[in-house]
BAMAR-647752 format. One line per field, with one value per atom (N, C-alpha, C): x, y, z. Coordinates in pm, whole numbers, plus 50000, padded with zeros to 5 digits. Layout:
BEGIN
u <- [X/...];
v <- [Y/...];
w <- [Z/...];
END
This chain:
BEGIN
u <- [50085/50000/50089/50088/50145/50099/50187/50127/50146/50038/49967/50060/50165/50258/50154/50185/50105/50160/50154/50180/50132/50080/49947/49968/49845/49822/49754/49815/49748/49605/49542/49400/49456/49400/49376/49231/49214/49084/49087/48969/48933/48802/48713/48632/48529/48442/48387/48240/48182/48066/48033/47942/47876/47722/47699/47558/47527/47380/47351/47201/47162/47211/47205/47266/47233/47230/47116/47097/47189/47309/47358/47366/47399/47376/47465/47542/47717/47762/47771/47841/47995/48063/48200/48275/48339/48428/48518/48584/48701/48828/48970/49045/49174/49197/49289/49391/49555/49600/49769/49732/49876/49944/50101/50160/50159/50200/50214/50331/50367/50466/50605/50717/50839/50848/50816/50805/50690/50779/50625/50657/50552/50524/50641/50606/50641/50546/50673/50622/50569/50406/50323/50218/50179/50057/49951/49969/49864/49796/49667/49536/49435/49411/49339/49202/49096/48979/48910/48832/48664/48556/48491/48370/48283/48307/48177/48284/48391/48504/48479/48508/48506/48347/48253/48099/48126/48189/48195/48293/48396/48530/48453/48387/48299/48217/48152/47988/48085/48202/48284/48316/48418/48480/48395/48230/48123/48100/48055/48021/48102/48235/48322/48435/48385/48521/48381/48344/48224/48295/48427/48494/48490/48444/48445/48596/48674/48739/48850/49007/49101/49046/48981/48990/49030/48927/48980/49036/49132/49259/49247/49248/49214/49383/49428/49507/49524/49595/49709/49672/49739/49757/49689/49559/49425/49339/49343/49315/49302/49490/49540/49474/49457/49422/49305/49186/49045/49033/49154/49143/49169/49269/49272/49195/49105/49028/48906/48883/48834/48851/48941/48957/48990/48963/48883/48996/49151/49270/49317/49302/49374/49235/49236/49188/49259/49153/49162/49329/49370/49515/49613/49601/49657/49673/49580/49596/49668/49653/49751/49871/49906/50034/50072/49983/50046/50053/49964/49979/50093/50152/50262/50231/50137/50079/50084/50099/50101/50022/49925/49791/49765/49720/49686/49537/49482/49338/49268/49179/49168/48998/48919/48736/48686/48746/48676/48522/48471/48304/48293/48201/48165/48002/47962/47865/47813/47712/47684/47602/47601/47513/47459/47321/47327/47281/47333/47340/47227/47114/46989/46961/47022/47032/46995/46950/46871/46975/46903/47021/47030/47105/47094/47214/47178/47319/47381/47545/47615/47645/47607/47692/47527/47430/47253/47235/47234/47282/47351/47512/47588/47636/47553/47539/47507/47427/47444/47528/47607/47686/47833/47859/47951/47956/47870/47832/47835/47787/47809/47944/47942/48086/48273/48208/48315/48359/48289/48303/48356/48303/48351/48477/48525/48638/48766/48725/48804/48862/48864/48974/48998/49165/49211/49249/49221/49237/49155/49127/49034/49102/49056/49054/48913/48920/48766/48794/48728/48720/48611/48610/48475/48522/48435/48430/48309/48254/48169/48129/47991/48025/47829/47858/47683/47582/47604/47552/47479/47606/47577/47708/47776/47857/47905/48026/48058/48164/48098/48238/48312/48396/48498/48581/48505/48588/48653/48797/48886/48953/48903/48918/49083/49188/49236/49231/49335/49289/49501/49550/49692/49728/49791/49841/49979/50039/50224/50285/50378/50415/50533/50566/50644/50784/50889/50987/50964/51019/51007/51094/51016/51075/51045/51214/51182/51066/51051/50934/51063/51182/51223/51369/51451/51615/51690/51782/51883/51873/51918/51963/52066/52053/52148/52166/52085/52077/52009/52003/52012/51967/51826/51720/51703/51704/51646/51513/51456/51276/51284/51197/51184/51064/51020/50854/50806/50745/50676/50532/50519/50408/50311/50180/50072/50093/50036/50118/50058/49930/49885/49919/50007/50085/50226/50248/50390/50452/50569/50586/50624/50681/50696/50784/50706/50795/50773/50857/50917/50914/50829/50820/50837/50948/50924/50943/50841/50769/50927/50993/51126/51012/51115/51046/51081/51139/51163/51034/50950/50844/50857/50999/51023/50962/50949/50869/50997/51055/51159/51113/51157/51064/51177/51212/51320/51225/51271/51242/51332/51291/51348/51362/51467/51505/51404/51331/51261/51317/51258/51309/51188/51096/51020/50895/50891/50793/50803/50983/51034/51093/51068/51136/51243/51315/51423/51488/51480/51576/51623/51750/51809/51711/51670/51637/51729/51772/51860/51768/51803/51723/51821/51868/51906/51897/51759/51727/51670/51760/51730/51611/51632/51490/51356/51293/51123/51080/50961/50872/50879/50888/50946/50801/50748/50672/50663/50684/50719/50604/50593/50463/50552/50447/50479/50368/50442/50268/50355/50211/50241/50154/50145/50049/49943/49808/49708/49628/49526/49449/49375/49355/49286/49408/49534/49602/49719/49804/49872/49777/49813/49756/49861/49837/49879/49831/49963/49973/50018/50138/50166/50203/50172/50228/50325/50397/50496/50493/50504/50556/50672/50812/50916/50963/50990/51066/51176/51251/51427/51506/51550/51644/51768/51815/51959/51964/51863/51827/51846/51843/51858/51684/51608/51469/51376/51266/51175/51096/51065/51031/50944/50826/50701/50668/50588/50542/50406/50323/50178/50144/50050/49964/49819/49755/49587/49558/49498/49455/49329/49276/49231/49131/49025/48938/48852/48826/48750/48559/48482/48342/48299/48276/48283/48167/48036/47889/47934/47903/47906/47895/47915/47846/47679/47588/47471/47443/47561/47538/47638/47598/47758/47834/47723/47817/47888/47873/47927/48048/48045/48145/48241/48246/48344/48368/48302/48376/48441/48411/48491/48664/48635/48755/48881/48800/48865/48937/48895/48940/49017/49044/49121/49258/49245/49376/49438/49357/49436/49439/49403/49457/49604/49601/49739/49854/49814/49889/49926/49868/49864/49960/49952/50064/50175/50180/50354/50373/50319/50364/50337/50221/50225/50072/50024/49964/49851/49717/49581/49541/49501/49419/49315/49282/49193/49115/48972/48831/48853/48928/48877/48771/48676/48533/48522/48626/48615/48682/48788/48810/48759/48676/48540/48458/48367/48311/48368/48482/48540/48573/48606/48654/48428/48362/48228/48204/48207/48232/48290/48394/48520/48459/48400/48346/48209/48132/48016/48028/48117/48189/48232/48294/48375/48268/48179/48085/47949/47903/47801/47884/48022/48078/48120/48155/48226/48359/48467/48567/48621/48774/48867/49007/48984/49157/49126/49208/49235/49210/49230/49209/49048/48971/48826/48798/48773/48747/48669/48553/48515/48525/48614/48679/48788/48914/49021/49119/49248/49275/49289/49361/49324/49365/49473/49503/49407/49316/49228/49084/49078/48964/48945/49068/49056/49075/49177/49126/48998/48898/48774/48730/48761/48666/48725/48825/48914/49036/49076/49210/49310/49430/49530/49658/49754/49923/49891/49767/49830/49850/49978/49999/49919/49934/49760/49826/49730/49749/49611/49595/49483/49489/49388/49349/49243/49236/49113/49095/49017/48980/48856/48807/48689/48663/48607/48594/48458/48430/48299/48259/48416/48328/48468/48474/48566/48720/48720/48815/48868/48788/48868/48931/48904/48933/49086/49082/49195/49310/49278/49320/49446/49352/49471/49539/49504/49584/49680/49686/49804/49861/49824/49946/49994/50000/50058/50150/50255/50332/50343/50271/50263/50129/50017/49911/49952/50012/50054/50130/50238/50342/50188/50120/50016/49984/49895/49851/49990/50071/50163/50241/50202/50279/50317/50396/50416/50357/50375/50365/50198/50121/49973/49903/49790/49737/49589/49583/49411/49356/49254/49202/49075/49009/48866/48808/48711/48683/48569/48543/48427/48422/48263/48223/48097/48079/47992/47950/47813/47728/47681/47660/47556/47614/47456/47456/47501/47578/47638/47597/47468/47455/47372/47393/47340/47442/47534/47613/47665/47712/47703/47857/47865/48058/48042/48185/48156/48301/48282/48402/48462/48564/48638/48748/48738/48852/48899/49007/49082/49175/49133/49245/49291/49407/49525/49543/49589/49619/49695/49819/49912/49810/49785/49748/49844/49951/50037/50049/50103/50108/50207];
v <- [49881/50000/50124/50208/50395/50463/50508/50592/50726/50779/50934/51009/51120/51196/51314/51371/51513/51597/51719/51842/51923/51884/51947/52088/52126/52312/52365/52400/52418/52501/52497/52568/52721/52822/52948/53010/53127/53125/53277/53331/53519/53518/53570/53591/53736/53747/53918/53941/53963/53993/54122/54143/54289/54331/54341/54322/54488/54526/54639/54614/54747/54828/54785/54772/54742/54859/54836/54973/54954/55022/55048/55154/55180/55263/55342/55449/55537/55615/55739/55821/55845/55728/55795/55864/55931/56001/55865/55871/55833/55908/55867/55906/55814/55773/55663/55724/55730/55719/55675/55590/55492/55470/55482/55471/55311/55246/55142/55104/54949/54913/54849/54887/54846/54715/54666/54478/54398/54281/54186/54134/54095/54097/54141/54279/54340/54282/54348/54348/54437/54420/54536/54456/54494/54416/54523/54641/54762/54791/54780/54793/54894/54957/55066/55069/55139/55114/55199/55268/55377/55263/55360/55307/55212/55245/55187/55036/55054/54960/54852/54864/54799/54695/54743/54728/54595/54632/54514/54396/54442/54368/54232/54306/54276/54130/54186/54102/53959/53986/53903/53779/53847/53741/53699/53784/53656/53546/53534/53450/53363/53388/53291/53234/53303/53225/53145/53034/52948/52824/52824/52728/52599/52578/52486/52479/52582/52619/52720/52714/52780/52964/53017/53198/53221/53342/53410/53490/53564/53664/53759/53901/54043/54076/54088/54106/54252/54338/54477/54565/54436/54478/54438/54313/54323/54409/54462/54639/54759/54740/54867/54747/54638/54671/54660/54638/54672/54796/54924/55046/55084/55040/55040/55045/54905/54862/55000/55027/55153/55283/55278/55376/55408/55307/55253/55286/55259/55271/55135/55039/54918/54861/54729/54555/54510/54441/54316/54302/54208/54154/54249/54420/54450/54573/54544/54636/54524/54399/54295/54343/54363/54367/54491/54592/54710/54712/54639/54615/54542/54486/54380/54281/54183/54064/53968/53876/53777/53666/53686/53534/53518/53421/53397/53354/53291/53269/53400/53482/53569/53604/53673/53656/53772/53878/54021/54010/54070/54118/54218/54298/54437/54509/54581/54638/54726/54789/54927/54944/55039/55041/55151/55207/55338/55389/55457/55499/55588/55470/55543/55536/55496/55493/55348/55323/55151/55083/54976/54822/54736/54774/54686/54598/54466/54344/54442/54498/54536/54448/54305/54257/54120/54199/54157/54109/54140/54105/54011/53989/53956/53821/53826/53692/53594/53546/53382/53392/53460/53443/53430/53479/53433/53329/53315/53164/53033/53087/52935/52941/52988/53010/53061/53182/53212/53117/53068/52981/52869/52783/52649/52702/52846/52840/52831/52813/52787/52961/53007/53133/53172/53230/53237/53370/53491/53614/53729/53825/53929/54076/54121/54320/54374/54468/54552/54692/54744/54911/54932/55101/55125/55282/55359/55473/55530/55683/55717/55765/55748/55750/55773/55888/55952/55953/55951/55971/55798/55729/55577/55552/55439/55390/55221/55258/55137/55048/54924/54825/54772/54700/54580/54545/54414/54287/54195/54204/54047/54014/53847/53733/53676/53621/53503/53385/53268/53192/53130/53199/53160/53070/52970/52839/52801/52933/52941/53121/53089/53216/53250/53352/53403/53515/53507/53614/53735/53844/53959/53956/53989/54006/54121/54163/54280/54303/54439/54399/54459/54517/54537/54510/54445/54455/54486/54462/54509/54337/54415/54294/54239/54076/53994/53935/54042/54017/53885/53813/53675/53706/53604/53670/53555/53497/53395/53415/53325/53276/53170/53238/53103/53121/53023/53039/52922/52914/52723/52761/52634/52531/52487/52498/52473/52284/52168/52119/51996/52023/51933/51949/52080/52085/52022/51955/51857/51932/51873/51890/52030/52135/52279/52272/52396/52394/52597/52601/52776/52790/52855/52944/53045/53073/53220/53237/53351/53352/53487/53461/53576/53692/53854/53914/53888/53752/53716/53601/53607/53472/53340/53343/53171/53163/53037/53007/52872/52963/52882/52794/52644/52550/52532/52601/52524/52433/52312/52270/52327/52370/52431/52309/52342/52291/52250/52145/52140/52061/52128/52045/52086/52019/52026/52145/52140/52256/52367/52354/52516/52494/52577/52532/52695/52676/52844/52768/52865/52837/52959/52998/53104/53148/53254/53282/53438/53351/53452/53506/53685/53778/53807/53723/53755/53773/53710/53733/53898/53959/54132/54204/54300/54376/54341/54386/54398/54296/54307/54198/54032/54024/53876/53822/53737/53706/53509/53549/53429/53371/53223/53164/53063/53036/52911/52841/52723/52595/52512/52433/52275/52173/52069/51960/51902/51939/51895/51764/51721/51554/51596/51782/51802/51828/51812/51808/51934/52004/52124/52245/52315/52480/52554/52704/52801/52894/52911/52940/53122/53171/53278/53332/53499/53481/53673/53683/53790/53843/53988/54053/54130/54123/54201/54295/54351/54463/54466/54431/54429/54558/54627/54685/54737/54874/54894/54992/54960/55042/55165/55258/55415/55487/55384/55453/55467/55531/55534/55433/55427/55257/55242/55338/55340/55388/55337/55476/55484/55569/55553/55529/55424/55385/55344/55368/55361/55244/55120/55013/55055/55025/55040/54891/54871/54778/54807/54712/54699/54699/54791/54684/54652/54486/54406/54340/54330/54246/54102/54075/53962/53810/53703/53634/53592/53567/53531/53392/53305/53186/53091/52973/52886/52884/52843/52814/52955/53043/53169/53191/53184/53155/53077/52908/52863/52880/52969/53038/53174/53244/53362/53328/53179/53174/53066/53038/52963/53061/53189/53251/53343/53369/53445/53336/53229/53076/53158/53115/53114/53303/53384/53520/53510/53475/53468/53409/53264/53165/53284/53353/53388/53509/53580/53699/53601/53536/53424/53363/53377/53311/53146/53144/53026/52946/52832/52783/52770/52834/52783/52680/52655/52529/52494/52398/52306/52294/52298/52249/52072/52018/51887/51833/51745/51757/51688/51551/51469/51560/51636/51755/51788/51905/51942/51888/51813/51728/51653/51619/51613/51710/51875/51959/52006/51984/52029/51929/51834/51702/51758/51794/51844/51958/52069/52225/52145/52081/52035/51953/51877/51791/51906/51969/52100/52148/52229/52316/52226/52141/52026/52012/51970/51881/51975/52051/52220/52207/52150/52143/52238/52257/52309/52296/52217/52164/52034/51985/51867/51746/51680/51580/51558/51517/51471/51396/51377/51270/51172/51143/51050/51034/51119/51100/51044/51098/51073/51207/51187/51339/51322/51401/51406/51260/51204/51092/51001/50946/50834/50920/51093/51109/51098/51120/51133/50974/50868/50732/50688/50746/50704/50748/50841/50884/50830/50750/50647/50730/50845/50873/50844/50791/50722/50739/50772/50758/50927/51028/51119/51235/51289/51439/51520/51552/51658/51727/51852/51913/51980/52079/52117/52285/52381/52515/52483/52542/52611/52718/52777/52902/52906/53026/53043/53233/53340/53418/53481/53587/53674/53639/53669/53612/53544/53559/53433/53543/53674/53789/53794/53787/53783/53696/53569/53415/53454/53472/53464/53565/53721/53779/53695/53635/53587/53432/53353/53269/53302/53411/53448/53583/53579/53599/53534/53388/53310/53201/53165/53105/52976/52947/52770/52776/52820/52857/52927/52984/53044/52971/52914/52786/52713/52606/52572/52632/52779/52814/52810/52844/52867/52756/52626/52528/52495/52498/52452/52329/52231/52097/52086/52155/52132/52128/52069/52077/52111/52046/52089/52108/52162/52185/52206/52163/52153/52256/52362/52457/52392/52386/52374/52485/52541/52641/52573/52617/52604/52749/52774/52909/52912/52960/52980/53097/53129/53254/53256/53370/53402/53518/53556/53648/53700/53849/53886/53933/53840/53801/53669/53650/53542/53527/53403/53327/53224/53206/53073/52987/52875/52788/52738/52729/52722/52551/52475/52407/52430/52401/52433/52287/52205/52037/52096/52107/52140/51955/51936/51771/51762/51683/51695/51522/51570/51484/51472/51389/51406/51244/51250/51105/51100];
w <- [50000/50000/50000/49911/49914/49999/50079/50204/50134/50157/50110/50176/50091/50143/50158/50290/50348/50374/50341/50405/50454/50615/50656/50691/50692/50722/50827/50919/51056/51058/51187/51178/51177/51116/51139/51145/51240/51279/51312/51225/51252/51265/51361/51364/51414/51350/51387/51360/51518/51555/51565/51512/51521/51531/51678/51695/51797/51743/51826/51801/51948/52022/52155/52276/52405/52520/52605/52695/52779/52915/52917/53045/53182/53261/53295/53249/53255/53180/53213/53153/53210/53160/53245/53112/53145/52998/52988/52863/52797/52728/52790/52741/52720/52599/52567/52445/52512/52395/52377/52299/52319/52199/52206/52065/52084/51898/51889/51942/52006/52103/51960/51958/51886/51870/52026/52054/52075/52014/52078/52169/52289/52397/52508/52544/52634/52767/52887/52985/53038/53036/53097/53163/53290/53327/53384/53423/53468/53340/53403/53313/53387/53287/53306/53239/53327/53282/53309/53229/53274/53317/53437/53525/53385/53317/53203/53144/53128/53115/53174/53318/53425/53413/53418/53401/53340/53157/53081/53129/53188/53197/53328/53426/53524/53500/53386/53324/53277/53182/53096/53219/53289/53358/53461/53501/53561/53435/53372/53258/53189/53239/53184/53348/53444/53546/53661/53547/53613/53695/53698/53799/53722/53550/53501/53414/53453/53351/53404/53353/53412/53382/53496/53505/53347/53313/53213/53214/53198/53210/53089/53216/53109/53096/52988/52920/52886/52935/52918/52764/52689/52563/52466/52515/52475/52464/52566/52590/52495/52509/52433/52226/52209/52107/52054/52174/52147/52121/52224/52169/52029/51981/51866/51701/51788/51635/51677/51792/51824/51717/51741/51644/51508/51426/51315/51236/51262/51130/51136/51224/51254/51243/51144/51161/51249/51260/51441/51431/51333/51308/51331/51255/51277/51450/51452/51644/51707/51686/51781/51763/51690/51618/51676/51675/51735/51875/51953/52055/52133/51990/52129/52100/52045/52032/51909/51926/51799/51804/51923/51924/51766/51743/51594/51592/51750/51707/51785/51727/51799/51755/51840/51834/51887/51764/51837/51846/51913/51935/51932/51839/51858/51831/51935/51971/52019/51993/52063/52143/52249/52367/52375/52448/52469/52632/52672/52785/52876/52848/52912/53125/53128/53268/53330/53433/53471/53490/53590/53609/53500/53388/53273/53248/53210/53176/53075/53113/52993/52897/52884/52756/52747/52777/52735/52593/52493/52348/52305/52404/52346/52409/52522/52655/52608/52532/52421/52352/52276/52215/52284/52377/52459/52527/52556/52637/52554/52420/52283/52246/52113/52048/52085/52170/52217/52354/52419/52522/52475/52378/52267/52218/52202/52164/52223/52349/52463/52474/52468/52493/52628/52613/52803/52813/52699/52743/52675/52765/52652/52698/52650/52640/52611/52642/52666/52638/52514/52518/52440/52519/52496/52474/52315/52290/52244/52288/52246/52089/52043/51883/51878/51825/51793/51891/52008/52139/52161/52160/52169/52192/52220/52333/52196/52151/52095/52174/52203/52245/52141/52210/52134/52265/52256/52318/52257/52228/52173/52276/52234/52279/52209/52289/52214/52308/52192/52288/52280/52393/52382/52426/52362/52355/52381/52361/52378/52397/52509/52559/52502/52405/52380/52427/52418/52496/52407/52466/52396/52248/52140/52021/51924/51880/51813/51667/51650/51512/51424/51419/51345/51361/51265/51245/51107/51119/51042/50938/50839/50698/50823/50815/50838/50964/51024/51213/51245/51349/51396/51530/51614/51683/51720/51880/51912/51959/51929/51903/52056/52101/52210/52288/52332/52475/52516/52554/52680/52608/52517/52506/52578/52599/52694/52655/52775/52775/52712/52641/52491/52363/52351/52204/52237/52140/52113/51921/51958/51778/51703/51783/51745/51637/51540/51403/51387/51356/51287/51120/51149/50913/50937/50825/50842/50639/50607/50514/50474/50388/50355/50272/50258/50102/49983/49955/49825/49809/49913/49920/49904/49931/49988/50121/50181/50335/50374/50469/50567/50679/50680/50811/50885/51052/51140/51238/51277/51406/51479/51664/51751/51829/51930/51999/52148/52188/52278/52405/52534/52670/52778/52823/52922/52913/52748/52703/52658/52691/52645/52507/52394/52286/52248/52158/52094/52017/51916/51781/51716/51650/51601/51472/51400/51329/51281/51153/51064/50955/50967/50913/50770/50676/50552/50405/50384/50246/50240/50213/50214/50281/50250/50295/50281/50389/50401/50451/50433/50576/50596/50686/50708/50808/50814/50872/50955/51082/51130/51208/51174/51234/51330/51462/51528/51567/51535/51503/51579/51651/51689/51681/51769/51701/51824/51832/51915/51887/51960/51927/51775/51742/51636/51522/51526/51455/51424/51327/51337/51374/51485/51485/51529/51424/51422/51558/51584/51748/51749/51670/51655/51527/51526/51388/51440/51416/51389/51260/51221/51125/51177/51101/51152/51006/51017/50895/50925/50818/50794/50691/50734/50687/50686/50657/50708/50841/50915/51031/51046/50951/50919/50886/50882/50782/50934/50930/51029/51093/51221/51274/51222/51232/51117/51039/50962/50825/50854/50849/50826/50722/50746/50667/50630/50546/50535/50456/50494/50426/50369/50251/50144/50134/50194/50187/50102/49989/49888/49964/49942/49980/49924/49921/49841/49962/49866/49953/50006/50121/50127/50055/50041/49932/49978/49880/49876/49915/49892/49934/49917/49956/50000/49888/49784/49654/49600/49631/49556/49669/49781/49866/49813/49796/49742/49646/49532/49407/49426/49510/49542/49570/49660/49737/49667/49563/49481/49379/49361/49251/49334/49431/49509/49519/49548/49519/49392/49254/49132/49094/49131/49124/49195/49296/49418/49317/49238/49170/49041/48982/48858/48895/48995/49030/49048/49124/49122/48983/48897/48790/48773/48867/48856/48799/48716/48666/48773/48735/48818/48846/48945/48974/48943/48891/48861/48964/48975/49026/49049/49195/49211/49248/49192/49246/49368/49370/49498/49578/49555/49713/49727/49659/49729/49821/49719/49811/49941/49922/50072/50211/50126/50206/50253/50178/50224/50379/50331/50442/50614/50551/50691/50739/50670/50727/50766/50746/50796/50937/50930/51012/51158/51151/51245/51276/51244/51273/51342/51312/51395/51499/51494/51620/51726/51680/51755/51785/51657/51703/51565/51574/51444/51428/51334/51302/51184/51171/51040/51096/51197/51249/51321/51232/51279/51391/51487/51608/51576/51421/51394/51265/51163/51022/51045/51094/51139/51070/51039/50964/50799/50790/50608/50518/50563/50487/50493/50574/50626/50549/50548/50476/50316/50300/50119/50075/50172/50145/50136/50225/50258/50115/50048/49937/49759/49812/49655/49652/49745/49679/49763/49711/49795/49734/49787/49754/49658/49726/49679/49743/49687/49781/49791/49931/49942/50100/50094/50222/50229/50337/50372/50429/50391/50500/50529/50634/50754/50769/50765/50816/50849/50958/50967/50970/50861/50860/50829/50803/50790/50661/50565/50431/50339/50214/50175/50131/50151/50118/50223/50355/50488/50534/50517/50541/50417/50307/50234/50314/50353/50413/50493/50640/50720/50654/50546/50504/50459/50366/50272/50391/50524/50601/50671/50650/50730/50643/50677/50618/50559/50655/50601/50510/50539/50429/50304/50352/50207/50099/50186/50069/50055/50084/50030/49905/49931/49779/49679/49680/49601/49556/49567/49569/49401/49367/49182/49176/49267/49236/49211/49306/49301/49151/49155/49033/49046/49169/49194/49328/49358/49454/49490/49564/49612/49739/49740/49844/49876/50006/50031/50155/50212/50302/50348/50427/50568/50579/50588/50679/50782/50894/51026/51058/51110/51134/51322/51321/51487/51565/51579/51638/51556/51475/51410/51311/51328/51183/51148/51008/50908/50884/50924/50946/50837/50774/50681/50755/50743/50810/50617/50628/50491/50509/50391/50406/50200/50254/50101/50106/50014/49998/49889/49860/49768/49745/49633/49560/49472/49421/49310/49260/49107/49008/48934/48857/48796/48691/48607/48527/48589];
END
């Protein structure tokens, strides 16, 4: 028998709620203002909060520190980057980033309140939904901010859910410089592996060095200038997940730490329905392929139909990752469906719609070598819909497959 060579693709996961209006009892002022931090994860633990802050931060950690489950932990620089997406120049991804942070699974919530007075639940609206999804998502840290906006009161609460502790690391060096990577593993991930995605768009794999949970490995900053982006993944009962992800900027350390900048989001309607979903996100693959110079993929029908399988599968069961608890993981699923002895790998995602879901794949390293693979020939999307609140998530799998004579 040919054992099916794999190159699996860890889970990645964005998610974004947006539900209004909730009543609300406080007028405390607000005043927040914080530059972006040079490093990732600094040491800061004083957290600061307005009376109306507090209210939410309050409601959160009743509803989630039910003694079924390790305390949820308000997080500093969760904080500083709920303020952020606050102030409407930074996406979720990128306020982490300015904050200091590199969680990779992360579950902003956002909502508006208005401040009519009364004993009212501050987070009334948003209390099943925390209690289902965000609760199933296990998460062990949040941030809470709150700004006023048309004589109504907008939150944002993100959630991650951190899996591995990182040492402080710079966001920026010099061509050539050399940076040890190191942090302790929560103590069901095994198997730590390092990508780092160069600006020539090669994707570098080190294994690090591991001892009692703690893993570090050297990472050399030399294929020239510009953004380098480093992921760290390991391996759970649901299979590889993407644990962190870093952006660092390399140069000749003479230019400015930052530049400003304004991201430019297309609005672009949601899709109408599943199937226009997995055609959106299929043509976002071979656009990506067609800027690298590289040959489109082919429509596999049995991937499909298999990757529909796996997003149906995840979303009934309430789990996310590659390894099914009653499929098994990808090699045992695509056997199950006649294909065998062939190379194949897999994405996950779960986003708002199929532009956002592409968003954080093609910033992550190991997803990304996926789409870009020369060898591939075909590939199968399948999506999943339910509605979360009073918004609409699609769960995504992407089977990449080499067909070859």
């Amino acid at each position: 028998m040919t054992s099916m060579q794999l190159r699996p693709f860890p889970a990645l996961r964005t998610l974004l709620y947006t539900i209004v209006p909730v009543v609300l009892c406080s007028t405390s002022s607000l005043a927040w203002a914080k530059s972006p931090t040079s490093v990732y994860h600094p040491a800061v633990t004083t957290v600061r909060a307005t009376a109306l802050e507090k209210q939410v931060i309050d409601a959160v950690k009743k509803t989630f520190n039910d003694g079924d489950r390790p305390p949820l932990a308000l997080d500093r620089r969760l904080v500083d980057a709920a303020h952020y997406v606050l102030g409407g120049t930074r996406p979720t991804r990128n306020a982490l980033m300015a904050a200091g942070l590199s969680d990779s699974f992360v579950l902003p919530v956002q909502y508006t309140i208005v401040a009519l007075g009364g004993d009212i639940d501050p987070i009334d609206r948003v209390r099943s939904l925390l209690e289902t999804d965000v609760k199933t998502a296990k998460v062990t840290h949040f941030g809470v901010g709150i700004a006023p906006e048309d004589g109504r009161w907008r939150v944002v609460i993100v959630f991650v859910r951190r899996r591995v502790r990182l040492s402080t690391f710079p966001k920026r060096l010099r061509v050539g410089e050399r940076f040890l990577l190191n942090g302790n593993l929560d103590r069901d991930l095994t198997e730590p592996i390092v990508l780092v995605a160069t600006p020539t768009g090669h994707v570098r794999e080190q294994t690090p060095r591991v001892q009692h949970g703690a893993f570090w490995t050297m990472l050399p900053f030399d294929a020239g200038e510009g953004r380098y982006i480093i992921e760290v993944q390991a391996k759970d009962s649901y299979g590889e997940q993407v644990l962190s992800l870093l952006e660092v900027f390399v140069d000749d350390g003479d230019g400015p730490i930052e530049v400003p900048m304004i991201r430019l989001t297309p609005n672009i309607p949601p899709p109408a329905t599943v199937e226009e979903a997995e055609l959106r996100a299929m043509a976002l693959i071979n656009r990506v392929r067609r800027q690298a110079g590289l040959t489109p993929l082919r429509n596999g029908v049995v991937l499909q139909q298999e990757a529909k399988r796996h997003v149906l599968d995840m979303s009934s069961r309430g789990y996310f990752g590659h390894i099914s608890p009653r499929r098994g993981d990808l090699a045992r699923r695509l056997q199950s469906c006649g294909l065998q002895g062939i190379p194949a790998g897999e994405n996950i995602a779960v986003a708002a719609t199929p532009e956002a879901a592409h968003a954080e794949l093609m910033r992550s390293p190991s997803h990304l070598r996926n789409i870009v693979d020369p060898n591939v020939t075909h590939v199968g999307v399948g999506a999943h819909r339910r509605v979360v609140g009073d918004s609409t998530v699609y769960t995504f799998s992407q089977i990449f497959a080499s067909f070859r004579p």
